[in-house]
C-alpha positions as CSV (number, residue, x, y, z in Angstrom):
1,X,0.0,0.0,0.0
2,X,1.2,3.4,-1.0
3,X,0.3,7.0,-0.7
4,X,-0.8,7.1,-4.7
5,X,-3.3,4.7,-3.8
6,X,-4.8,6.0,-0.6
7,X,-5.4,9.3,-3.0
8,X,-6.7,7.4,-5.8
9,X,-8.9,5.5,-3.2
10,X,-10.0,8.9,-1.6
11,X,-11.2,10.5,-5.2
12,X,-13.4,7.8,-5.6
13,X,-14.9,8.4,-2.4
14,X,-15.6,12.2,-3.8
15,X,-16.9,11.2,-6.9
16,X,-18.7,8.2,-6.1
17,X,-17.6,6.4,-9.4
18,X,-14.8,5.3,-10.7
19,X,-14.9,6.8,-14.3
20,X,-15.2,10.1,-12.7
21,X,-12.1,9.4,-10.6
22,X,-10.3,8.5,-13.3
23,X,-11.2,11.8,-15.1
24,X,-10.3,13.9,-12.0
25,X,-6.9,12.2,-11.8
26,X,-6.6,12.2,-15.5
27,X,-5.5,8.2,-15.5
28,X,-7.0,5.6,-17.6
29,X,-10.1,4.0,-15.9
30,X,-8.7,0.5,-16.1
31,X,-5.2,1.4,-14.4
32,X,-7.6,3.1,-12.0
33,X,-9.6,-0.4,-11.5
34,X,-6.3,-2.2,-10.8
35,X,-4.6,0.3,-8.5
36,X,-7.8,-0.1,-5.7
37,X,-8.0,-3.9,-6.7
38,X,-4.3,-4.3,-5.9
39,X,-5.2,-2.2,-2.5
40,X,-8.5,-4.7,-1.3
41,X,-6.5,-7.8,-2.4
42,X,-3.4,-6.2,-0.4
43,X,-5.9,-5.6,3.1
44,X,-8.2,-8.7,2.3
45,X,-11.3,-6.9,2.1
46,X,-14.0,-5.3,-0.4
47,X,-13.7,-1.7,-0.2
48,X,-16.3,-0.5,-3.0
49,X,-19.6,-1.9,-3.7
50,X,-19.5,-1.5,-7.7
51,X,-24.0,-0.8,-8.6
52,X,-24.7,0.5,-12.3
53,X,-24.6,4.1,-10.5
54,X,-21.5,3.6,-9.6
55,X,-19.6,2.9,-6.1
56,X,-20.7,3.0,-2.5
57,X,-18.4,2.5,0.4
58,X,-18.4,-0.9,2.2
59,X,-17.9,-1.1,6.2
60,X,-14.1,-1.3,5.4
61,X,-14.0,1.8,2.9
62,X,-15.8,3.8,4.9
63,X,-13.1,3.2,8.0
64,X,-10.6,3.4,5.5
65,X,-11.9,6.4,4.5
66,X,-11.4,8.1,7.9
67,X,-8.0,7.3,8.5
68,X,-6.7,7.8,4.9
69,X,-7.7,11.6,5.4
70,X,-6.0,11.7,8.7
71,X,-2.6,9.9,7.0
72,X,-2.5,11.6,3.9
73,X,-3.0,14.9,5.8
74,X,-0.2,13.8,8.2
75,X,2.1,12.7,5.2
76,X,1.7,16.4,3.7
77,X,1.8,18.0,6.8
78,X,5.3,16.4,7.2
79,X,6.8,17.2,3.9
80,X,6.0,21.1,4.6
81,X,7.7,20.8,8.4
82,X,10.6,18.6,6.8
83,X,11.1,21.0,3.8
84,X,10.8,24.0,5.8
85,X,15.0,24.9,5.8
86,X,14.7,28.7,5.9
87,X,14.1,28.7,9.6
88,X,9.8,29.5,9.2
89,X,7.1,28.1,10.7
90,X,5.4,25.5,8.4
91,X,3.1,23.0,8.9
92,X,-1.0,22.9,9.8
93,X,-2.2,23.4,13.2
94,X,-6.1,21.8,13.5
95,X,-7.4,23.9,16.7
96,X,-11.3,22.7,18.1
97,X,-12.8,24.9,20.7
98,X,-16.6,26.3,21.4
99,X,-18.3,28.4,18.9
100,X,-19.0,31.0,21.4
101,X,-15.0,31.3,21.8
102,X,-14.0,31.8,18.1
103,X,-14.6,35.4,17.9
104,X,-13.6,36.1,21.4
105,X,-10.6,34.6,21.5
106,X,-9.1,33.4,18.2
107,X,-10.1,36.0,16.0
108,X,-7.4,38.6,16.9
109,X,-4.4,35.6,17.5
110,X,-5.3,34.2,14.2
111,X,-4.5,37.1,12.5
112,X,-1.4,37.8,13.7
113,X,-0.3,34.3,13.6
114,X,-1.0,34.0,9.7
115,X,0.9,37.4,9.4
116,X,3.9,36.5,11.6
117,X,4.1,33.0,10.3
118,X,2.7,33.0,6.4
119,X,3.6,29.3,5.9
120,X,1.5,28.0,8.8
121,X,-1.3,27.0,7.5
122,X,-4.5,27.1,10.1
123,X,-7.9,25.0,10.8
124,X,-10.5,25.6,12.8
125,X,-13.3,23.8,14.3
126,X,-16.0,24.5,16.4
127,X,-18.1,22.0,18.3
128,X,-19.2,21.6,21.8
129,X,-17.2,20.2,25.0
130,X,-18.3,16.9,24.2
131,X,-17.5,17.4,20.2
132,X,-13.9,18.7,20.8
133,X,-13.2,15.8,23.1
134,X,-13.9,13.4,20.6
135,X,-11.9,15.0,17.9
136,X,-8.6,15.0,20.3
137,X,-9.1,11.5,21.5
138,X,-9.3,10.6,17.7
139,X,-6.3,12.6,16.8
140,X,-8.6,15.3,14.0
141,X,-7.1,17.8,16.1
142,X,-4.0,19.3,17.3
143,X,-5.3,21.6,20.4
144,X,-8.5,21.8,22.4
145,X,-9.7,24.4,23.9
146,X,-12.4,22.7,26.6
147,X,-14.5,24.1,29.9
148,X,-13.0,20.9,31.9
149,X,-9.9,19.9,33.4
150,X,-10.4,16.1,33.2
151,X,-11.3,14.7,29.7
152,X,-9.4,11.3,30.7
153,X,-7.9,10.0,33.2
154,X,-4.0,10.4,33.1
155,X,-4.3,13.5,31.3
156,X,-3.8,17.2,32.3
157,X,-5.1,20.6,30.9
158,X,-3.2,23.8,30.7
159,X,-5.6,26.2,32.3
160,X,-6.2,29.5,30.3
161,X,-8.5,31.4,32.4
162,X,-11.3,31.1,34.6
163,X,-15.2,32.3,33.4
164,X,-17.9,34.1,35.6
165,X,-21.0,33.7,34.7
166,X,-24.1,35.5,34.6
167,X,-28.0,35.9,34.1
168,X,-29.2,37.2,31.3
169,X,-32.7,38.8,31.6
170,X,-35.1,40.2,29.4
171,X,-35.5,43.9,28.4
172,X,-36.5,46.2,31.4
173,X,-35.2,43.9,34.2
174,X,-35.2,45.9,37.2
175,X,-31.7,46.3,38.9
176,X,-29.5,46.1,35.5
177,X,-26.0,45.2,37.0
178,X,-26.9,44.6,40.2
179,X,-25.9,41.6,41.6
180,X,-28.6,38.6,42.0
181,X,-28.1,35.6,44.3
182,X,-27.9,31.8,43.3
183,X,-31.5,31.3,44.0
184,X,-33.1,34.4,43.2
185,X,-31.6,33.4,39.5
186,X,-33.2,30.6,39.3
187,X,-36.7,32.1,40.8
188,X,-37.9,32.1,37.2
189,X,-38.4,30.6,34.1
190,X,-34.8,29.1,32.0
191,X,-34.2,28.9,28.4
192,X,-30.4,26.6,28.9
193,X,-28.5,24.7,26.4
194,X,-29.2,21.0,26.4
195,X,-27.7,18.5,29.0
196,X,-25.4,17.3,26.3
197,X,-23.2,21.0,26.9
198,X,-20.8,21.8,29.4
199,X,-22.2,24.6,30.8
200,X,-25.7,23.1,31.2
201,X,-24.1,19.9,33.1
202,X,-22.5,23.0,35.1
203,X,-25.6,24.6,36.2
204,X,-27.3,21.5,36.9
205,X,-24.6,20.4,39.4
206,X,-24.7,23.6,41.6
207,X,-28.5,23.6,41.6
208,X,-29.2,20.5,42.5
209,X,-26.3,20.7,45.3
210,X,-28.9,23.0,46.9
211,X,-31.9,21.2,46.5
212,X,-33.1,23.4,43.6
213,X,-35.3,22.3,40.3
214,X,-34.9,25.0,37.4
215,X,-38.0,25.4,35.1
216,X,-36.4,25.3,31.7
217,X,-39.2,26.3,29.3
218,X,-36.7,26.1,26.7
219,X,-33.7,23.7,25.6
220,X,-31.4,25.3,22.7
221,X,-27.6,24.8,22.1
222,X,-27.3,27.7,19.7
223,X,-26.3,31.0,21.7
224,X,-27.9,33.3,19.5
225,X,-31.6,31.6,19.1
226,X,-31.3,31.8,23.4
227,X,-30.4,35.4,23.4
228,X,-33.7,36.3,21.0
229,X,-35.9,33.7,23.0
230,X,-34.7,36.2,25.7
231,X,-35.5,39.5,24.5
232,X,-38.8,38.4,23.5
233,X,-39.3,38.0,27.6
234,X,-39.6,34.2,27.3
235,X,-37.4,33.5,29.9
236,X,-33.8,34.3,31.4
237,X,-30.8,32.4,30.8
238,X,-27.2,32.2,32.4
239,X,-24.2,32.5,30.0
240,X,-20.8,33.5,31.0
241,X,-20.2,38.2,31.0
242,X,-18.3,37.6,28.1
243,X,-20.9,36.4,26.1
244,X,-23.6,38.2,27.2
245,X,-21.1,41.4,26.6
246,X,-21.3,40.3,22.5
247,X,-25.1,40.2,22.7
248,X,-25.1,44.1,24.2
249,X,-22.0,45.0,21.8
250,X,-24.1,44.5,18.7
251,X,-27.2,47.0,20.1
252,X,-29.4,44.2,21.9
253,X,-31.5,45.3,25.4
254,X,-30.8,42.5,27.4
255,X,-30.0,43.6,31.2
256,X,-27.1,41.0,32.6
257,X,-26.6,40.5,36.0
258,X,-23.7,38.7,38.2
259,X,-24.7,35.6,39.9
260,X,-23.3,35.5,43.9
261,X,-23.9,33.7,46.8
262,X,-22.3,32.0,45.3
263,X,-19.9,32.7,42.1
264,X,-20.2,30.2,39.3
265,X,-17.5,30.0,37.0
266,X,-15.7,27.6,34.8
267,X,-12.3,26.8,33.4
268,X,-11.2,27.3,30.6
269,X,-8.3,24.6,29.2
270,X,-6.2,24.0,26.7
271,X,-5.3,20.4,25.8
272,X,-3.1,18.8,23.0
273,X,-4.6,15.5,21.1
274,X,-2.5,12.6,22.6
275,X,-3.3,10.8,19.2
276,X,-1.0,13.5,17.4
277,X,2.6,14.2,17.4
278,X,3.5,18.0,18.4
279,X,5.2,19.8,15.8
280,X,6.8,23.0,16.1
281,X,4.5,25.0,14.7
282,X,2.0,23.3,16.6
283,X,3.8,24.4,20.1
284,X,4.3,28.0,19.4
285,X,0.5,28.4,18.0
286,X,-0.6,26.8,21.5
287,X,2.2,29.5,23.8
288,X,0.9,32.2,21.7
289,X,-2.9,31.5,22.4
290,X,-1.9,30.7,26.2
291,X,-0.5,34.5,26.1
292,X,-3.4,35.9,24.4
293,X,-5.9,34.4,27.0
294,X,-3.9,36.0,29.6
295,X,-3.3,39.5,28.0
296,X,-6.9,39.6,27.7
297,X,-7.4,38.9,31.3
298,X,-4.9,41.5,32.5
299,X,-5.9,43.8,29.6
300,X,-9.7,43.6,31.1
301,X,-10.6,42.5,27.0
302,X,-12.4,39.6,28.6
303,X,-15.2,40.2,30.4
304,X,-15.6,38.0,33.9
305,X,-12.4,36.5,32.8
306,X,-10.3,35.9,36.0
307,X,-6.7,35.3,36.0
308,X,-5.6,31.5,37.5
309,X,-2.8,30.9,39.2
310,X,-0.2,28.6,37.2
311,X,1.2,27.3,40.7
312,X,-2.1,25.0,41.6
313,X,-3.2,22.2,40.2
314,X,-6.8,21.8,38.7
315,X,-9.3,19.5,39.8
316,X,-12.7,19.5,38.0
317,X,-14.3,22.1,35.4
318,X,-16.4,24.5,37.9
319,X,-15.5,26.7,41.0
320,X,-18.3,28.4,44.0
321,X,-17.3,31.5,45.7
322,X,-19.6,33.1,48.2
């Protein structure tokens, strides 16, 4: 098995038949044939189903499908890093993190990253807690950026900063920046995200440490559908300052309030993929975002971002202060 043919296998995949494979690779379609022949007689398995509408993936393809991305990715990734002689930065760093993050945090490293380094090539997915985890346990990913300090056991986080959060309230809310306690927050009707995210697996834990059963009218993972459920005085919801401080940035009239008695807040961590080798470019990308997140915090750019102290170590996603 050889690189050629994990491409040739791949552009099948895309085109779903072989004579349009063979078109897009400008080879003959019978050389075409033999090369993925050659490949299921090498692993002992069918790969294609061959239908008069062309191919479909067997079991087999499809896994070989998944890791051939991942390989050929690597293989190229490897050439640039290995061919990089003058000194530069080259290479591709895949970064996942929370879609609420990307503008907040990456938007402004990003861009001087791609300027300082113009052969580092950069990709960026966003996903929730539980989406991010996955892609660095399977290796699609370089760096995490997670709100937990424990995605498996063995492994550590670097903390970046730690979150306050808030309530966000409808429109004419009485007391706009006044402080409102723990229970008083959760006095009326919620519109969280679903028990699948981070933050709702957050607020559940505190409440029911107290004894207390939100009424969420309302379950809804995206941030933005929330924040309009919430200005039509459906509901509250809780959200970190940060981003509740995009929502009144862009002209909305929602009133946001600090939760006490006690805090909540949440860690935010960086983590590297254990699946993936860390390359140069991959290390100063992840030291450059670790000083970002803490300029912002000193800078006061982050909103209920509170600095943490790099000489304790980090137990658990979530932190109570009365």
């Amino acid at each position: 098995m050889d690189l050629r043919q994990l491409r040739s296998f791949l552009e099948i995949c895309r085109a779903g038949s072989i004579t349009q494979a063979a078109d897009r690779l400008n080879m003959a379609q019978p050389a075409l044939t033999r090369q993925i022949q050659s490949l299921e007689e090498e692993m002992g398995v069918l790969l294609l189903h061959r239908h008069g509408r062309g191919v479909s993936l067997t079991a087999q393809g499809e896994l070989l499908q998944a890791r051939s991305r991942q390989l050929l990715e690597d293989a190229d990734d490897l050439v640039r890093v290995v061919s990089g002689r003058d000194g530069e930065l080259r290479g591709m760093v895949r970064l996942g993190l929370p879609p609420a993050l990307a503008e907040v945090l990456t938007a402004p490293l990003i861009e001087r990253f791609m300027t300082e380094h113009p052969h580092a090539q950069l990709r960026v997915s966003s996903g929730f807690t539980g989406h991010v985890r996955d892609w660095l346990r399977r290796g699609e990913v370089d760096l995490g950026v997670t709100y937990e300090l424990a995605l498996a056991r063995g492994q550590r986080a670097i903390p970046l900063l730690r979150e306050e959060l808030c309530l966000i309230c409808p429109p004419g809310e009485p007391l706009a920046g006044e402080p409102i306690t723990f229970a008083e927050a959760f006095s009326g009707p919620l519109i969280l995200p679903t028990p699948i995210h981070a933050l709702r697996q957050l607020i559940d834990k505190a409440a029911d440490i107290r004894g207390i059963v939100p009424v969420v009218v309302a379950e809804i993972d995206v941030v933005s559908a929330m924040l309009t459920l919430v200005e039509k005085n459906l509901g509250r919801t809780i959200l970190s300052r940060a981003m509740g401080g995009q929502a009144a940035q862009v002209g909305s009239r929602l009133v946001i309030r600090p939760i006490v008695d006690p805090v909540l807040s949440r860690m935010l961590a960086l983590w590297q993929s254990p699946a993936r080798d860390s390359t140069p470019v991959v290390r100063r990308f992840a030291q450059e975002l670790l000083e970002q997140a803490r300029l912002m915090v000193q800078q006061g750019a982050w909103p209920g971002a509170l600095p943490v102290r790099p000489d304790i170590e980090h137990e658990g996603e979530t932190q109570e202060r009365n």
